[in-house]
MIVEX-75654 format. One record per residue: x, z, y of N, C-alpha, C in turn; residue in three letters; residue number from 1. Coordinates in nm, 2 decimals, padded with zeros to 4 digits. Layout:
N
+--------+--------+--------+--------+--------+--------+--------+--------+--------+------+-----+
:   n.px :   n.pz :   n.py :  ca.px :  ca.pz :  ca.py :   c.px :   c.pz :   c.py : rest :  nr :
+--------+--------+--------+--------+--------+--------+--------+--------+--------+------+-----+
:      X :      Z :      Y :      X :      Z :      Y :      X :      Z :      Y :  ala : NUM :
...
+--------+--------+--------+--------+--------+--------+--------+--------+--------+------+-----+
***
This chain:
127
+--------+--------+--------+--------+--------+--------+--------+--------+--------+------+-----+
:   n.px :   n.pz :   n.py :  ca.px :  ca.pz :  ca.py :   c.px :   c.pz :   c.py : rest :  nr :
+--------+--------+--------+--------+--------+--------+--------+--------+--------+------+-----+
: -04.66 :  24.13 :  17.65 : -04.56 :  24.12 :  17.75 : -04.42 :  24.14 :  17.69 :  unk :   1 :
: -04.36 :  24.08 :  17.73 : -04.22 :  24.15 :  17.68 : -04.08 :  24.10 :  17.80 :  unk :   2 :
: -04.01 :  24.22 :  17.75 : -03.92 :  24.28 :  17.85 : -03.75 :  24.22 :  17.83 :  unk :   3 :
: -03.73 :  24.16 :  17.87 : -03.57 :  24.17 :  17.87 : -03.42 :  24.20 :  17.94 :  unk :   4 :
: -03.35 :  24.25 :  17.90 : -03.20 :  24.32 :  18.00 : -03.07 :  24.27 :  17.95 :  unk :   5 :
: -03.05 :  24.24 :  18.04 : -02.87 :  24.10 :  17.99 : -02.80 :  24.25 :  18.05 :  unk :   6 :
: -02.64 :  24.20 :  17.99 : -02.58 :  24.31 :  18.00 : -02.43 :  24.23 :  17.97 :  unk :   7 :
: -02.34 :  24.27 :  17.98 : -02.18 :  24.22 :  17.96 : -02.14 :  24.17 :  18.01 :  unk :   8 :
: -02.18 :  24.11 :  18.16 : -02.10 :  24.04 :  18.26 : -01.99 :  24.12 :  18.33 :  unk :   9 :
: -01.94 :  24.02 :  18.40 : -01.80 :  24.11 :  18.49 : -01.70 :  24.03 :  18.55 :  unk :  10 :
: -01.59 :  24.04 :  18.58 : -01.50 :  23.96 :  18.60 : -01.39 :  23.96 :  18.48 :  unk :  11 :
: -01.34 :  23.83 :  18.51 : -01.28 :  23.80 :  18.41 : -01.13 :  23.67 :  18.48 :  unk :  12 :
: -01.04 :  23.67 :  18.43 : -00.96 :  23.59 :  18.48 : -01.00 :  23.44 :  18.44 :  unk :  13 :
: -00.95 :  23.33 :  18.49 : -01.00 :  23.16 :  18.45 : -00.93 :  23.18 :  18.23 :  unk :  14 :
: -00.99 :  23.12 :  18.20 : -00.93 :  23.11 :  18.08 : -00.95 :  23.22 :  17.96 :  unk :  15 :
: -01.04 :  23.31 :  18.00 : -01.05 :  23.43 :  17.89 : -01.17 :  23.43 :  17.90 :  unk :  16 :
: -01.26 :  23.54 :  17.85 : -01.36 :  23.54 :  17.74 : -01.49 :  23.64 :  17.80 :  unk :  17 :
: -01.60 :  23.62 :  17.78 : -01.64 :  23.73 :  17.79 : -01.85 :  23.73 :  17.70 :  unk :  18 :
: -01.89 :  23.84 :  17.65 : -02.00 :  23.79 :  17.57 : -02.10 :  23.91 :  17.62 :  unk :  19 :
: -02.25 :  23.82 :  17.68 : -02.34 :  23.85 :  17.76 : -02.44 :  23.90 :  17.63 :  unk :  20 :
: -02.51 :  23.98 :  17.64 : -02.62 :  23.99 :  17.56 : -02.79 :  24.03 :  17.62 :  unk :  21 :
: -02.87 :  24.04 :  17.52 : -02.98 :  24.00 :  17.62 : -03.10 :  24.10 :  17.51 :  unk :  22 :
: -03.13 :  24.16 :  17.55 : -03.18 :  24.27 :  17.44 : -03.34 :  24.26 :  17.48 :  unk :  23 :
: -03.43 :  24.24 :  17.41 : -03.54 :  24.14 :  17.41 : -03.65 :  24.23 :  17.34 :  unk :  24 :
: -03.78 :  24.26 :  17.40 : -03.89 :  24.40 :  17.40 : -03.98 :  24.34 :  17.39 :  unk :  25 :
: -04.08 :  24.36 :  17.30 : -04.26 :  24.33 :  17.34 : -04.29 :  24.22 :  17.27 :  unk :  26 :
: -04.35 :  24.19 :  17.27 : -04.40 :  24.05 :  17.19 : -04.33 :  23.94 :  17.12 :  unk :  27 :
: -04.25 :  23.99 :  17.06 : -04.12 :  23.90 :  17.01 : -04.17 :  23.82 :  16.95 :  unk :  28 :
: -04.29 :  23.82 :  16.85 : -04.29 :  23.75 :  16.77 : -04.40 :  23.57 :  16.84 :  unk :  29 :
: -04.42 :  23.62 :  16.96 : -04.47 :  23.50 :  17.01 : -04.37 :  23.41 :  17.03 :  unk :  30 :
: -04.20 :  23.44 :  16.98 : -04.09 :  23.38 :  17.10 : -04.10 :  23.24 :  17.00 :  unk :  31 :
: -04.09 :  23.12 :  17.12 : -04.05 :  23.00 :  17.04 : -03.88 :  22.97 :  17.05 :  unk :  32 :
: -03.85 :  23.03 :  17.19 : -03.71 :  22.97 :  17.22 : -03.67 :  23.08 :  17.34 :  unk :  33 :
: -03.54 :  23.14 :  17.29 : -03.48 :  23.18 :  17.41 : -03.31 :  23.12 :  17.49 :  unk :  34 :
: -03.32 :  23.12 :  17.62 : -03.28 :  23.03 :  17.71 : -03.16 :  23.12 :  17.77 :  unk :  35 :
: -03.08 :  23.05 :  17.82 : -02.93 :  23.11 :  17.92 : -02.94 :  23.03 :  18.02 :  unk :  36 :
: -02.98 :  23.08 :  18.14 : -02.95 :  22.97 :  18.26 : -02.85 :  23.07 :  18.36 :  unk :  37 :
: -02.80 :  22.98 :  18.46 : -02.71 :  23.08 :  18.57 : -02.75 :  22.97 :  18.69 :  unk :  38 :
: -02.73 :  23.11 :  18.82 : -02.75 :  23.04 :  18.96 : -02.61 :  23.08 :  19.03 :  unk :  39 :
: -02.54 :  22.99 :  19.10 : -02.45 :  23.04 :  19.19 : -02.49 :  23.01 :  19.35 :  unk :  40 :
: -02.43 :  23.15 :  19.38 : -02.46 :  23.12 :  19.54 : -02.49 :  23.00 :  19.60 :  unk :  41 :
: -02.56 :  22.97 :  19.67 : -02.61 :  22.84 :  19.71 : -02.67 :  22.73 :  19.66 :  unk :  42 :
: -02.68 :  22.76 :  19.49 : -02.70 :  22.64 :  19.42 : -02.83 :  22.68 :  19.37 :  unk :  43 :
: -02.92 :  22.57 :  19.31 : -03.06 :  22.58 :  19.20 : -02.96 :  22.71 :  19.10 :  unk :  44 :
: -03.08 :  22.76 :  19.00 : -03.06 :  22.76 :  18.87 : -03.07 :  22.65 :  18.80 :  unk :  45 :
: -02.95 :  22.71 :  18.72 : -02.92 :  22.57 :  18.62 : -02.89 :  22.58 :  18.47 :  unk :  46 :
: -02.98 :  22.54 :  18.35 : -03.02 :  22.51 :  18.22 : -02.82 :  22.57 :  18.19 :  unk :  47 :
: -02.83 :  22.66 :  18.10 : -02.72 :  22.66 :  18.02 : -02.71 :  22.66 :  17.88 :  unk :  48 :
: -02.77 :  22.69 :  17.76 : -02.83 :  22.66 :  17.64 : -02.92 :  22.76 :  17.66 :  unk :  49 :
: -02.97 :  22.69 :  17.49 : -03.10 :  22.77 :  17.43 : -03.10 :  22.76 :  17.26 :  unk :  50 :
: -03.21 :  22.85 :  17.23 : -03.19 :  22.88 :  17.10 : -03.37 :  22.87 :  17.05 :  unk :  51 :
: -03.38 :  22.84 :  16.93 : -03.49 :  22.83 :  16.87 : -03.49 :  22.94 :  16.79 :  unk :  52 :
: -03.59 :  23.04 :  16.83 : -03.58 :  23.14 :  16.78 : -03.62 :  23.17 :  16.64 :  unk :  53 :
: -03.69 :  23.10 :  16.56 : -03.75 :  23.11 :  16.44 : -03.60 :  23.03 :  16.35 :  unk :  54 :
: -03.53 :  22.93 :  16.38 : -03.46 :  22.86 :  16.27 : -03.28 :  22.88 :  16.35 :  unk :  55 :
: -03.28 :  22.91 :  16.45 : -03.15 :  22.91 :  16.52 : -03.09 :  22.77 :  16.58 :  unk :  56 :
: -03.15 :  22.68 :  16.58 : -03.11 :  22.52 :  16.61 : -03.11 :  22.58 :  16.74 :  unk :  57 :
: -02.98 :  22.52 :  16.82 : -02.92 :  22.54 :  16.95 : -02.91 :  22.40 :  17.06 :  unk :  58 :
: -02.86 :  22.40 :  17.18 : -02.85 :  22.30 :  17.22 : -02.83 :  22.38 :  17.36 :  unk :  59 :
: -02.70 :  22.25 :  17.44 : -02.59 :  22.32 :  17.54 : -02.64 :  22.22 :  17.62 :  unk :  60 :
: -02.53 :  22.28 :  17.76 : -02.57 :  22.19 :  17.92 : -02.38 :  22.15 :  17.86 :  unk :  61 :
: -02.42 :  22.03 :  17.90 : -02.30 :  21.94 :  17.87 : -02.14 :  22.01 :  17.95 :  unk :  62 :
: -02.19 :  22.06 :  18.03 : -02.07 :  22.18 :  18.12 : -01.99 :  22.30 :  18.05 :  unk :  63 :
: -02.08 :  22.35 :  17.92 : -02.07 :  22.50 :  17.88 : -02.06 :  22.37 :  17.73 :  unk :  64 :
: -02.06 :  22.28 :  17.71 : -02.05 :  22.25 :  17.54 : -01.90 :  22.27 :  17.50 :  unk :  65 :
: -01.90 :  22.33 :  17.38 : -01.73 :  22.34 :  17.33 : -01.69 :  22.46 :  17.38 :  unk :  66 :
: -01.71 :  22.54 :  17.46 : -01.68 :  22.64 :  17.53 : -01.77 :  22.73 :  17.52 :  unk :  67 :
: -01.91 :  22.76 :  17.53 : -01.99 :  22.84 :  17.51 : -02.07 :  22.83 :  17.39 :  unk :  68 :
: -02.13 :  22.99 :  17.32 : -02.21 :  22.97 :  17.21 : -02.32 :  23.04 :  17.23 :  unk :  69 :
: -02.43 :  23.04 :  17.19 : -02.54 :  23.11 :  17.18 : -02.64 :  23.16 :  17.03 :  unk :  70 :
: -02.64 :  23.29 :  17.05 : -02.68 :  23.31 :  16.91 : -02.75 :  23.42 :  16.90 :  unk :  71 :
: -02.85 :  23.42 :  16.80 : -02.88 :  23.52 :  16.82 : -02.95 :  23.67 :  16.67 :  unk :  72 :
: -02.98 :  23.77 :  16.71 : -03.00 :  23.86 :  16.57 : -03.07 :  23.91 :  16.57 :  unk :  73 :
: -03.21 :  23.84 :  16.52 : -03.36 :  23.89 :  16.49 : -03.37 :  24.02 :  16.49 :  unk :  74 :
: -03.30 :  24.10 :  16.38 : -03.33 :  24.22 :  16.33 : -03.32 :  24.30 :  16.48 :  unk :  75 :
: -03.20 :  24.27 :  16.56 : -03.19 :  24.36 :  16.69 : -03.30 :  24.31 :  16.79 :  unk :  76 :
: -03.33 :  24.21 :  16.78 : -03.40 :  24.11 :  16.93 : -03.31 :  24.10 :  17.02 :  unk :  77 :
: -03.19 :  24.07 :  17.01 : -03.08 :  24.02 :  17.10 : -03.03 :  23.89 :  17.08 :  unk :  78 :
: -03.02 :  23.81 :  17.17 : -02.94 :  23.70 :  17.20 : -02.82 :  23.72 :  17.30 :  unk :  79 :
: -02.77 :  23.64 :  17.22 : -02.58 :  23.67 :  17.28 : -02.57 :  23.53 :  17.33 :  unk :  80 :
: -02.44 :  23.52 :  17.43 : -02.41 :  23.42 :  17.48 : -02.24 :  23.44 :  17.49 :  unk :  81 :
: -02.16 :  23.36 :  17.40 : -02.02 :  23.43 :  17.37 : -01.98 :  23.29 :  17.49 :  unk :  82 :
: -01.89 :  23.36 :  17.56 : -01.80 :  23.26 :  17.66 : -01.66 :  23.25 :  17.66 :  unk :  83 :
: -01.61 :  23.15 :  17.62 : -01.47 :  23.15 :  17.64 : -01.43 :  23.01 :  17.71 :  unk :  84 :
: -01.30 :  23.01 :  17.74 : -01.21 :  22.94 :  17.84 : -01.27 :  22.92 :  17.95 :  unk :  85 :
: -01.30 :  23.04 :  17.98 : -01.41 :  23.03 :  18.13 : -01.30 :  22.94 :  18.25 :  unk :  86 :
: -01.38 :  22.92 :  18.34 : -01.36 :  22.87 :  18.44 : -01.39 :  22.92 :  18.60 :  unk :  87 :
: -01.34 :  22.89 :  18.71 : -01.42 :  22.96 :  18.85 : -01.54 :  22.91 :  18.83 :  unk :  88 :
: -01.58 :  22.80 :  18.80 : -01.72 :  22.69 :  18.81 : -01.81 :  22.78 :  18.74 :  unk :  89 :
: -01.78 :  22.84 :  18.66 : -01.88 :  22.94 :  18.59 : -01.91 :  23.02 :  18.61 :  unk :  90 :
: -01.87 :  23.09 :  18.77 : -01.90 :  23.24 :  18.84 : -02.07 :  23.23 :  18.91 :  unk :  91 :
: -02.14 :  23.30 :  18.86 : -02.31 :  23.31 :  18.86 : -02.35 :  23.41 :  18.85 :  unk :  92 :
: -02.46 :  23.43 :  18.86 : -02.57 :  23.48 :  18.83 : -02.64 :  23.45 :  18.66 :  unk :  93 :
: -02.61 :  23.57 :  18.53 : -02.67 :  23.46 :  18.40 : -02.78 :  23.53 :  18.41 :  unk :  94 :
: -02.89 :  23.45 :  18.36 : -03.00 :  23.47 :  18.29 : -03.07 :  23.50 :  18.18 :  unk :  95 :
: -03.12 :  23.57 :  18.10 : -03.20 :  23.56 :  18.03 : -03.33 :  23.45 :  18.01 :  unk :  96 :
: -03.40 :  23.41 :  17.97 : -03.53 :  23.39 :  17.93 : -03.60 :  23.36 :  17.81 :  unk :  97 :
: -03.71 :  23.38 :  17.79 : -03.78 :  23.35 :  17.64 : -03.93 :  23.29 :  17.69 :  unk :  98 :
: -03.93 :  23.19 :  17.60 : -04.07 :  23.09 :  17.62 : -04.14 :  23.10 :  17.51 :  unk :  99 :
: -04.27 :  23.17 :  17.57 : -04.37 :  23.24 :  17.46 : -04.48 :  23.13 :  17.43 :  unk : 100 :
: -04.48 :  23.01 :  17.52 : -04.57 :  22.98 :  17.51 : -04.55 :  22.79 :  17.41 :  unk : 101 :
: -04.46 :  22.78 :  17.42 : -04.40 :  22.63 :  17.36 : -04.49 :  22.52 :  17.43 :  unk : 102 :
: -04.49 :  22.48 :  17.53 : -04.53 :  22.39 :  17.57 : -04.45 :  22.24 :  17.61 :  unk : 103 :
: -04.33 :  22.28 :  17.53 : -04.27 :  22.15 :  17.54 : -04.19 :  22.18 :  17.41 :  unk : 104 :
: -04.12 :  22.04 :  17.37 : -04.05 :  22.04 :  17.26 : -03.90 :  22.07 :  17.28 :  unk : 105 :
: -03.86 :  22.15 :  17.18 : -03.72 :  22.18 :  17.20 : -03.63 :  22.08 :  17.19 :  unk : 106 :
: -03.57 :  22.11 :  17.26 : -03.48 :  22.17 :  17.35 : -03.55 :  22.22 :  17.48 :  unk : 107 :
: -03.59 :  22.32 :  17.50 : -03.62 :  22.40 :  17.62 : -03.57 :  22.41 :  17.72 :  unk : 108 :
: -03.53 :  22.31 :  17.85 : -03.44 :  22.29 :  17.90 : -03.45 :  22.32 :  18.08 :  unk : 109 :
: -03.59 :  22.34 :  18.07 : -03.65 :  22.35 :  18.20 : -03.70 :  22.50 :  18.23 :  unk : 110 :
: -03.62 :  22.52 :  18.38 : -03.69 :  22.69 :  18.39 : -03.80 :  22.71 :  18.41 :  unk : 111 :
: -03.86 :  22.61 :  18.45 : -04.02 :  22.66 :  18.47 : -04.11 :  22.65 :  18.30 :  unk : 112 :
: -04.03 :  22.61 :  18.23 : -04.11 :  22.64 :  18.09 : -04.06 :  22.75 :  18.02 :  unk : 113 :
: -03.99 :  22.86 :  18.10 : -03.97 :  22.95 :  18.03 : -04.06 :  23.09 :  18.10 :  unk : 114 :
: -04.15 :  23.18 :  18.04 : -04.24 :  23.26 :  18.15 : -04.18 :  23.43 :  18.12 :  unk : 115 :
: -04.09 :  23.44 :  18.07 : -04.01 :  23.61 :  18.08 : -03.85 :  23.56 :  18.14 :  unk : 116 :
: -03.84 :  23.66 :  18.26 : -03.69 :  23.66 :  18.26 : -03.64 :  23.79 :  18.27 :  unk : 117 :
: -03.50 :  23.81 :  18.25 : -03.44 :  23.94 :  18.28 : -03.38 :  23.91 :  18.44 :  unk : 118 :
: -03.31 :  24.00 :  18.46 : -03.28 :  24.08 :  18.63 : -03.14 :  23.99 :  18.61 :  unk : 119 :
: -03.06 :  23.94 :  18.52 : -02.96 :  23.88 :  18.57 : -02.83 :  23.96 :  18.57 :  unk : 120 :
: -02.71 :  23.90 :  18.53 : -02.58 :  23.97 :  18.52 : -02.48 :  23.89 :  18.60 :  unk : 121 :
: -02.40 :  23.98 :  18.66 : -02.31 :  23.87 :  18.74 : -02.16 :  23.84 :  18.63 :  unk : 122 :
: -02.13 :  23.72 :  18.68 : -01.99 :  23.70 :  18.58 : -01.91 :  23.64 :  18.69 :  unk : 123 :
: -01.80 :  23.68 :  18.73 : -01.71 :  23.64 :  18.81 : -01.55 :  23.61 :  18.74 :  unk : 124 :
: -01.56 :  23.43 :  18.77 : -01.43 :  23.37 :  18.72 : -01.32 :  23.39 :  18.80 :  unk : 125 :
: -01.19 :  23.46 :  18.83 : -01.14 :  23.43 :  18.96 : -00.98 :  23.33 :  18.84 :  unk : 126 :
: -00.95 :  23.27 :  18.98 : -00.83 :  23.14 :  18.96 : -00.72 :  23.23 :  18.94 :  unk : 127 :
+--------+--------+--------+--------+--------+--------+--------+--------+--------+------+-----+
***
């Protein structure tokens, strides 16, 4: 089983910065890929990158590319998600997840192929 808890959301004005992390428990070593998705009020959850946990090869939602990074530091079991030049459009709900089971090939892009999530951090862009 394993456990995860995002942490470092908040508000933040349009255009400044802010870096989520995601501190990751239990079974680590099953992880193939861990994931950043966000929901905003009213909308699906929606794919924001992900990370291959064994080699670090990344891959963005074309929204967050150039502007967000994802990374992450084996030794801690944390995955970061550094944000800058935020925008309102990026006021959510973020997510954690990690996909233990690799049933698709990376890029990991779909939430239903990811089976641990954390409880979610809110990030609020205001104009």
């Amino acid at each position: 089983q394993v456990e995860l808890v995002e942490s470092g959301g908040g508000l933040v004005q349009a255009g400044g910065s802010l870096r989520l992390s995601c501190a990751y428990s239990g079974r680590t070593s099953d992880t193939y890929a861990m994931g950043w998705f966000r929901q905003a009020p009213g909308k699906e959850r929606e794919f924001v990158a992900t990370i291959m946990w064994s080699v670090g090869v990344t891959y963005y939602a074309d929204s967050v590319k150039g502007r967000f990074t994802i990374s992450r530091l084996n030794a801690k079991n944390t995955v970061y998600l550094q944000m800058n030049s935020l925008k309102p459009e990026d006021t959510a709900v973020y997510y954690c997840a990690a996909d233990t089971q690799r049933r698709s090939r990376f890029p990991v892009r779909t939430s239903g192929e990811y089976e641990n999530w954390g409880q979610g951090t809110q990030v609020t862009v205001s104009s």
